[in-house]
Backbone as CSV, one residue per row, in Angstrom:
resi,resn,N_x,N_y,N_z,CA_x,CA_y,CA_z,C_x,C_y,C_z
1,UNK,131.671,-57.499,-161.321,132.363,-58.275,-160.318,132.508,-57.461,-159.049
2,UNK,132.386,-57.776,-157.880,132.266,-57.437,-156.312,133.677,-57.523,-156.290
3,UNK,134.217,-58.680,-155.859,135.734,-58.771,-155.283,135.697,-59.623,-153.967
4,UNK,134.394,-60.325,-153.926,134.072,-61.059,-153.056,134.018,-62.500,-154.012
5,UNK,134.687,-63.688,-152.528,135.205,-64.549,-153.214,133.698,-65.555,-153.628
6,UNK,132.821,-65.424,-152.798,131.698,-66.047,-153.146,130.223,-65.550,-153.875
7,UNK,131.024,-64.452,-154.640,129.794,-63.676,-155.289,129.733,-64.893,-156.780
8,UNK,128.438,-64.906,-157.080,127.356,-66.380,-158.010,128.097,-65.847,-159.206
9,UNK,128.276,-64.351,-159.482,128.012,-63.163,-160.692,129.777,-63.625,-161.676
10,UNK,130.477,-64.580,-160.497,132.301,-64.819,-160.888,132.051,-65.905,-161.431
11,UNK,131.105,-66.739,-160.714,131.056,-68.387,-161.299,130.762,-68.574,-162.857
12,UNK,129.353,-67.113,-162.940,129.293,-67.623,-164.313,130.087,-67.593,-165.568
13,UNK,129.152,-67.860,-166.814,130.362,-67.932,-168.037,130.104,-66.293,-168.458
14,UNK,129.262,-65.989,-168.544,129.375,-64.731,-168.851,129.905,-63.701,-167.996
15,UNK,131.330,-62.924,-168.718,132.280,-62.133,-167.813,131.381,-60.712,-167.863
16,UNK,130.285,-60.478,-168.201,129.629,-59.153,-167.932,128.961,-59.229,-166.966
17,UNK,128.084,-60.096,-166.505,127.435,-60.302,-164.839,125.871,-60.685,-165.204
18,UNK,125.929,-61.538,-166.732,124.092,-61.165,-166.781,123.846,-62.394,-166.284
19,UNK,122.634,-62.432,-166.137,121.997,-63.585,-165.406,121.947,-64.374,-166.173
20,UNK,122.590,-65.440,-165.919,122.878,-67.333,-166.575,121.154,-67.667,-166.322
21,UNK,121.232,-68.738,-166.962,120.107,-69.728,-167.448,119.984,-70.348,-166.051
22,UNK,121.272,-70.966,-165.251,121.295,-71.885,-164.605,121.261,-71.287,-162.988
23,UNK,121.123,-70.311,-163.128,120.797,-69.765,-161.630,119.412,-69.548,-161.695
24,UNK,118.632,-69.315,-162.675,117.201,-69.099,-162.370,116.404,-70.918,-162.671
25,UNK,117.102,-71.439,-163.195,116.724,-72.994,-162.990,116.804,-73.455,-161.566
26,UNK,117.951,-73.366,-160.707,118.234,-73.412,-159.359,118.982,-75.084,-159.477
27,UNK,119.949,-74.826,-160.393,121.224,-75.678,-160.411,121.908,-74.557,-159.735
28,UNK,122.895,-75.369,-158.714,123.901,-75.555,-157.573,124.873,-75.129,-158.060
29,UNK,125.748,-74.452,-157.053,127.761,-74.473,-157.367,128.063,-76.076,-157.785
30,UNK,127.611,-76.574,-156.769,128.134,-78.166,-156.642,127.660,-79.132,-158.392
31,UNK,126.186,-78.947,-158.657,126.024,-79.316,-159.688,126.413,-78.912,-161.123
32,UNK,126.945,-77.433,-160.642,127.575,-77.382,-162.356,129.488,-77.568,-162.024
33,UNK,129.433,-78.303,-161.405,131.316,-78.913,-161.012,132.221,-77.792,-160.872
34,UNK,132.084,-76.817,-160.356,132.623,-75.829,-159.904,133.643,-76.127,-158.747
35,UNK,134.960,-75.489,-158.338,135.587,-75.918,-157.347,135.005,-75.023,-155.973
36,UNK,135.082,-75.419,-154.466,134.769,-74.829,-153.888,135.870,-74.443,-152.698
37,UNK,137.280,-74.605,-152.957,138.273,-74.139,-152.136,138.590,-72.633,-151.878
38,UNK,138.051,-71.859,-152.783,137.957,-70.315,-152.872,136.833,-69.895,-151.762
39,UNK,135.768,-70.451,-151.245,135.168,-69.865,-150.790,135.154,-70.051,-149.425
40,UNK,134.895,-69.496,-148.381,135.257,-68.745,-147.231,133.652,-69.387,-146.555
41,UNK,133.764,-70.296,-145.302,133.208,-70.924,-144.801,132.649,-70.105,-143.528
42,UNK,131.323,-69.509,-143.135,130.873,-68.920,-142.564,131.948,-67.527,-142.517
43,UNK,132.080,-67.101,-142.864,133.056,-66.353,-143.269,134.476,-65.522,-142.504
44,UNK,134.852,-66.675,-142.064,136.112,-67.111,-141.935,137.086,-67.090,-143.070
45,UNK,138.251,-66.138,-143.056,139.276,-65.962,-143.937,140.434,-66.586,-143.436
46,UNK,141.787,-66.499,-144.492,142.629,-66.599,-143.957,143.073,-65.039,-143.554
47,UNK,142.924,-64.216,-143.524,143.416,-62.762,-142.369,142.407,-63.132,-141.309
48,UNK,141.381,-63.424,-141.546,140.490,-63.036,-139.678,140.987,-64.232,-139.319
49,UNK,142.022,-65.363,-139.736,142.288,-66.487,-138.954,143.713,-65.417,-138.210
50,UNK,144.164,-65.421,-139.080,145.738,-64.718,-138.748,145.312,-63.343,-137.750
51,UNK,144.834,-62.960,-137.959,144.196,-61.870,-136.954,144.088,-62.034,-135.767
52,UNK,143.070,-63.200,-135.981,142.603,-63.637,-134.547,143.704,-64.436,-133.975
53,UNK,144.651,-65.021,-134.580,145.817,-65.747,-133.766,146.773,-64.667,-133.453
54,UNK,146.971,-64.067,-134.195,148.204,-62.659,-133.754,147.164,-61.951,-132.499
55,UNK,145.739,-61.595,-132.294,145.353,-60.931,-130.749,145.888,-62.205,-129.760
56,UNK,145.689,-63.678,-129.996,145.867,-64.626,-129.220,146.999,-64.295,-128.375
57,UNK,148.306,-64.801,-129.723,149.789,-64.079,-129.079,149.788,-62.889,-128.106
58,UNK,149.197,-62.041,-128.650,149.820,-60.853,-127.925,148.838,-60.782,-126.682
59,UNK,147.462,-61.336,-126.680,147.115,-61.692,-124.975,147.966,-62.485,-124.192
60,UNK,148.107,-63.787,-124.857,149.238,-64.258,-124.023,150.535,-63.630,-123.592
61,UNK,151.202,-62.933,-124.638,152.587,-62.157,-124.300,152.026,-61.049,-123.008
62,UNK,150.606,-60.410,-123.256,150.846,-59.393,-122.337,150.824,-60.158,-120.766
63,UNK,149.853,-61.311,-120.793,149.601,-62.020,-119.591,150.838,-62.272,-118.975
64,UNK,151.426,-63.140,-119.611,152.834,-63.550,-119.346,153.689,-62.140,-118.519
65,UNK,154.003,-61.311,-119.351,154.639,-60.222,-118.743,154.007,-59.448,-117.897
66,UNK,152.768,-59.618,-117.016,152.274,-58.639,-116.537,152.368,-59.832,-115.361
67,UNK,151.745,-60.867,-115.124,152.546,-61.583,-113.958,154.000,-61.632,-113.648
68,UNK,154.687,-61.638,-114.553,156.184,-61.151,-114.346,156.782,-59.722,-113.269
69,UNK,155.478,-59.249,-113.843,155.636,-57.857,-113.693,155.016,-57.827,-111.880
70,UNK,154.281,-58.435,-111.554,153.512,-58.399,-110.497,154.518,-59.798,-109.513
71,UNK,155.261,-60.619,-110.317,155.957,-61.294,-108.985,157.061,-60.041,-108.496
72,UNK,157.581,-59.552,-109.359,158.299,-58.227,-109.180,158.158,-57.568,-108.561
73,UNK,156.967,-56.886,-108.419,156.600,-55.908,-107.131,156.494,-56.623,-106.129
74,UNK,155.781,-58.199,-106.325,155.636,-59.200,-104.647,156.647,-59.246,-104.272
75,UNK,158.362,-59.693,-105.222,159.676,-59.258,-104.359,160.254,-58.292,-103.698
76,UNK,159.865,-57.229,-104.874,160.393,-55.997,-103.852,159.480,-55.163,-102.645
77,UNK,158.114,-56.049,-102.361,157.150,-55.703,-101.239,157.962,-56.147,-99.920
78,UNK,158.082,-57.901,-100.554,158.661,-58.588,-99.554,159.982,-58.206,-98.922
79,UNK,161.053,-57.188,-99.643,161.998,-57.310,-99.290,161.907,-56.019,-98.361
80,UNK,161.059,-55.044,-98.969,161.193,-54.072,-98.106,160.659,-54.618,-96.931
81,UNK,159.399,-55.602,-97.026,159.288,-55.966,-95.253,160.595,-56.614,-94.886
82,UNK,161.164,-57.205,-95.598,162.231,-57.913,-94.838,163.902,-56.679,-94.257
83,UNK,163.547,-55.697,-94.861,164.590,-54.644,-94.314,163.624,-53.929,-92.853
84,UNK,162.300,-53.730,-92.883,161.795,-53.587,-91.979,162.000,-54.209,-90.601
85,UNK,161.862,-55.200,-91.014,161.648,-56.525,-89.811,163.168,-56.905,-89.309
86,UNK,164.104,-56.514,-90.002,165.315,-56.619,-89.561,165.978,-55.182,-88.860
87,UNK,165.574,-54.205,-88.752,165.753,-52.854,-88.237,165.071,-53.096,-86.810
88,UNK,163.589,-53.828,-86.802,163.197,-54.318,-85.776,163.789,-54.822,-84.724
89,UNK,164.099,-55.805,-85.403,165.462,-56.775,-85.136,167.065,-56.380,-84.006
90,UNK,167.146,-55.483,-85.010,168.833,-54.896,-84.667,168.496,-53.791,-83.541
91,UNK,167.098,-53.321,-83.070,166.922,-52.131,-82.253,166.452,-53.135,-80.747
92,UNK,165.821,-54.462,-81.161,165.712,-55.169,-79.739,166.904,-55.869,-79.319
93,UNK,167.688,-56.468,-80.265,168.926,-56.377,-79.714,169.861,-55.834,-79.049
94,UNK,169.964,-54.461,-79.592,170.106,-53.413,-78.738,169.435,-53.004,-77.397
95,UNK,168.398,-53.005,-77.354,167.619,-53.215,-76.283,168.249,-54.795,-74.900
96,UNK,168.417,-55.234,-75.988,168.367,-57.111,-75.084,170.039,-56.867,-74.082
97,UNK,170.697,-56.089,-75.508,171.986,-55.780,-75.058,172.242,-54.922,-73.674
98,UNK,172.026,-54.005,-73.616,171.256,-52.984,-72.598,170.981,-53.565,-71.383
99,UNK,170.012,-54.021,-71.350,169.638,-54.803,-70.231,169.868,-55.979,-69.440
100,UNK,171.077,-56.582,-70.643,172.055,-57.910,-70.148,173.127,-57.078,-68.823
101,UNK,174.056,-55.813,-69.823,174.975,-54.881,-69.195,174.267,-54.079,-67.929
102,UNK,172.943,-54.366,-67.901,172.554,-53.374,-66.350,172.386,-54.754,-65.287
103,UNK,171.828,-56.010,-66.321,171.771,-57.221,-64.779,173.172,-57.498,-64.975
104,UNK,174.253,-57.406,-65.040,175.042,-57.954,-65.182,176.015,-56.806,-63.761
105,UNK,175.570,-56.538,-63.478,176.397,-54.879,-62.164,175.191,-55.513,-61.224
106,UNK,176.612,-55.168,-60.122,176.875,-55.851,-58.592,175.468,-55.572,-58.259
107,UNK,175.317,-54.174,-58.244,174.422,-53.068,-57.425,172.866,-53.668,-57.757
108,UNK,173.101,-54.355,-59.250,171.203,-54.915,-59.410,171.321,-56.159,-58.974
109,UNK,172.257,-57.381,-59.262,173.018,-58.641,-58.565,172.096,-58.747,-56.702
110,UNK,172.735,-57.489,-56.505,172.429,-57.065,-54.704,170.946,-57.037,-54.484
111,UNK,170.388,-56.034,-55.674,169.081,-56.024,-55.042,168.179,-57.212,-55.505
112,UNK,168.680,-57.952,-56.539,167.718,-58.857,-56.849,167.793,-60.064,-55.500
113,UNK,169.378,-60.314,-54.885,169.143,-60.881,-54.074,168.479,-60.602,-52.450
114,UNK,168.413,-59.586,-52.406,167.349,-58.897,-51.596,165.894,-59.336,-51.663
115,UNK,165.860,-59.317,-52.640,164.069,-59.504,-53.335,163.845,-60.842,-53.064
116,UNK,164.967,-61.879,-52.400,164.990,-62.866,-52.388,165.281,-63.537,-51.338
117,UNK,165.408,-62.453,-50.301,165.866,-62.815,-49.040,166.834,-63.302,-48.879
118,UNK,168.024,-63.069,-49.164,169.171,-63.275,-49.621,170.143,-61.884,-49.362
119,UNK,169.661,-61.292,-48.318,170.693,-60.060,-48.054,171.959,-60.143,-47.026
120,UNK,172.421,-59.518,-46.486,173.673,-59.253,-45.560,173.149,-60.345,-44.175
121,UNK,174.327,-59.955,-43.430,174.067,-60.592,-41.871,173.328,-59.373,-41.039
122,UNK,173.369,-58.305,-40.959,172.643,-57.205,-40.557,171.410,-56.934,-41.347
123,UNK,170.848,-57.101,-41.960,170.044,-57.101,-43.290,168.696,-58.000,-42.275
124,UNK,167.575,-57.205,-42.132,166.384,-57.860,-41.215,165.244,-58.066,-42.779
125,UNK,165.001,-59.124,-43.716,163.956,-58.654,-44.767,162.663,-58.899,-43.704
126,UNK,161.930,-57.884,-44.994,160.548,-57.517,-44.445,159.649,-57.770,-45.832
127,UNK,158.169,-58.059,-45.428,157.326,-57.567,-46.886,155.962,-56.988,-46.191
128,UNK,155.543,-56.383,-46.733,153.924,-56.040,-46.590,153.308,-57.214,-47.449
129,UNK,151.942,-57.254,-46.292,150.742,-57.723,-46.962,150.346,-57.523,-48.198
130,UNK,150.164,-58.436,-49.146,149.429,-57.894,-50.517,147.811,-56.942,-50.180
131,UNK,147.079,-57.341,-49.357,145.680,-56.766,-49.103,145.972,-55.655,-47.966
132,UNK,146.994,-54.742,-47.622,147.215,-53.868,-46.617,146.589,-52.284,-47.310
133,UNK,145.720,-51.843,-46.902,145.231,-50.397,-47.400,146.528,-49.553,-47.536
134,UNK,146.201,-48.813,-48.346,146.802,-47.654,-48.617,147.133,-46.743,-47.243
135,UNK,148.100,-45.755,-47.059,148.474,-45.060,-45.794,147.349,-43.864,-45.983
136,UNK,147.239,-43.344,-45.260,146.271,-41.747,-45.528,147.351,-40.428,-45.566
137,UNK,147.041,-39.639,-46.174,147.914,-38.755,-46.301,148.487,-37.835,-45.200
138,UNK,148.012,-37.992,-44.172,148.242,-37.158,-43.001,148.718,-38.404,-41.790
139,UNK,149.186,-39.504,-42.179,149.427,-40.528,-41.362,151.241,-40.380,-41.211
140,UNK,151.270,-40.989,-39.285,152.713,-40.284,-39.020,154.082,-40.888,-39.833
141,UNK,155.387,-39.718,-39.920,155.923,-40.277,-40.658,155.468,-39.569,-42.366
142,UNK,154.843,-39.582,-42.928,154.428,-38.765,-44.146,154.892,-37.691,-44.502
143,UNK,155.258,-37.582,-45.494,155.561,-36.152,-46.213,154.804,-34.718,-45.849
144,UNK,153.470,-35.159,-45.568,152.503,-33.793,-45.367,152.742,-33.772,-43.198
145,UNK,153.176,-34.378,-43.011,153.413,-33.988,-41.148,154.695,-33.918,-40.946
146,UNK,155.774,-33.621,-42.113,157.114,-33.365,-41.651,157.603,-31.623,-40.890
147,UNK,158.211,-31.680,-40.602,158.497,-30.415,-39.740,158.506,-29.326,-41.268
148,UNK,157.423,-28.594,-40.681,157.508,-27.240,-41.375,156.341,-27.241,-42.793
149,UNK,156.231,-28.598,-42.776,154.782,-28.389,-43.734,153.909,-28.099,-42.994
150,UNK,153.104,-26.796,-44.237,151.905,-25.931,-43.880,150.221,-27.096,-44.275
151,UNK,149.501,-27.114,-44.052,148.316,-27.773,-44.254,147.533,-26.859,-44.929
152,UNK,147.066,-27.139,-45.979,146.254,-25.847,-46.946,144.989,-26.600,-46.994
153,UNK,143.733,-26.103,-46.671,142.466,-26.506,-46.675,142.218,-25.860,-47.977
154,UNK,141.493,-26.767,-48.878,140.694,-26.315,-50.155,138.710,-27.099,-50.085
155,UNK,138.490,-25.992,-51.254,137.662,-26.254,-50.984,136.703,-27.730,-51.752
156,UNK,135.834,-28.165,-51.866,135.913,-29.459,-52.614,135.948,-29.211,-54.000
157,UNK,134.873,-27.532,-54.397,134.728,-27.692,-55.919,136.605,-27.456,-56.584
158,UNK,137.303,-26.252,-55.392,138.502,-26.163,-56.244,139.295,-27.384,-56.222
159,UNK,139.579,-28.638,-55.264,140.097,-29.942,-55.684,139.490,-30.544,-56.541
160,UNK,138.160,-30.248,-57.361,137.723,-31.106,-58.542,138.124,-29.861,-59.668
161,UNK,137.907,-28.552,-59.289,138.662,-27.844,-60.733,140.273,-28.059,-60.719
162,UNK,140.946,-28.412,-60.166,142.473,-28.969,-59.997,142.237,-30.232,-60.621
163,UNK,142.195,-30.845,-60.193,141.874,-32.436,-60.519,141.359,-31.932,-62.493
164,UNK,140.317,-31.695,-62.675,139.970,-31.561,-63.909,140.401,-31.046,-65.029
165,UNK,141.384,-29.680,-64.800,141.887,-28.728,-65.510,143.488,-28.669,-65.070
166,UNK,144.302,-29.083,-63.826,145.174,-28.547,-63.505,145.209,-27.651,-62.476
167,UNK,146.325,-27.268,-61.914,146.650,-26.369,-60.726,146.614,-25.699,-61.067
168,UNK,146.351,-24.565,-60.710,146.220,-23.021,-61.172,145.766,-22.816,-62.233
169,UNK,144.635,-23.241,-62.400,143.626,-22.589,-63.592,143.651,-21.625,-63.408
C-alpha cells in the first residue's frame, strides 16, 4: 500500500498488492461497483483546497491593510502640506499687515497724492517725458561737475577690467 488515495493496489481484494484478475482484463473502478468519493479529482485535495483559500485570505488581508496603510501616509503628506501652506499664509499676512500700517501714515497719504496731482497751493507738479534720454554724466547740475570734483581719465581697457572684475583689481 502507497498511502495514496487512488492507488488500483487498495481497491483490490487481495490485502498483499498482487495483481487481481480484473485489472489485467481491463474491468474499471466503476465496473466492479467500487465507491469513488475517496478519490481526489485532478488532484485537488481537501488541504490544497484549504491552502489555497487560507493564501486567498491572507492576500486579501495584506491588500486591505496595505491600502490602509498608504491612505495613511496620503493623510499625513497632505497635512504636512497643509501646515506648509498655512505658514505661507500667516507670513503674507504679515506682510499684507505691514504694508496696510505704512499706506495708512500721512507722509505716504501725501506722496501718493502728489503722484496725482493733488499737492499743496505752492506745489507746481511736473512729469518728464516717458521717451526723454538719459542725462550724460558730465551734464550741468550733476554729481561729477559739483564744486570740488576731480575728473579722472581712465583708460578704456581699465573701465572694461573694472566693469568685469571690480574696482581695484
Amino acid at each position: 500500500m502507497t498511502g495514496r488515495q487512488d492507488d488500483q493496489r487498495e481497491l483490490l481484494d487481495d490485502p498483499l498488492g498482487a495483481p487481481a484478475e480484473s485489472l489485467d482484463s481491463g474491468l474499471g473502478i466503476l465496473a466492479r461497483g467500487r465507491d469513488l468519493a475517496g478519490l481526489s479529482v485532478a488532484g485537488i485535495t481537501r488541504r490544497r483546497i484549504a491552502i489555497l483559500l487560507a493564501a486567498v485570505l491572507s492576500a486579501w488581508i495584506v491588500l486591505a491593510l496595505s491600502r490602509q496603510v498608504g491612505d495613511a501616509a496620503e493623510a499625513a503628506n497632505r497635512a504636512g502640506q497643509l501646515t506648509r501652506d498655512n505658514q505661507a499664509l500667516s507670513a503674507q499676512i504679515q506682510t499684507l499687515t505691514a504694508e496696510r500700517t505704512l499706506i495708512q501714515q500721512q507722509a505716504y497719504i501725501e506722496i501718493e497724492a502728489r503722484a496725482h496731482g493733488l499737492g499743496g497751493r505752492q506745489e507746481h507738479p511736473f512729469s518728464l517725458a516717458a521717451d526723454v534720454p538719459t542725462l550724460p554724466p558730465d551734464a550741468p547740475g550733476s554729481a561729477s561737475s559739483a564744486l570740488g570734483a576731480t575728473t579722472t581719465r581712465t583708460a578704456p581697457v581699465d573701465a572694461w577690467l573694472d566693469l568685469l572684475f571690480g574696482a581695484g583689481h
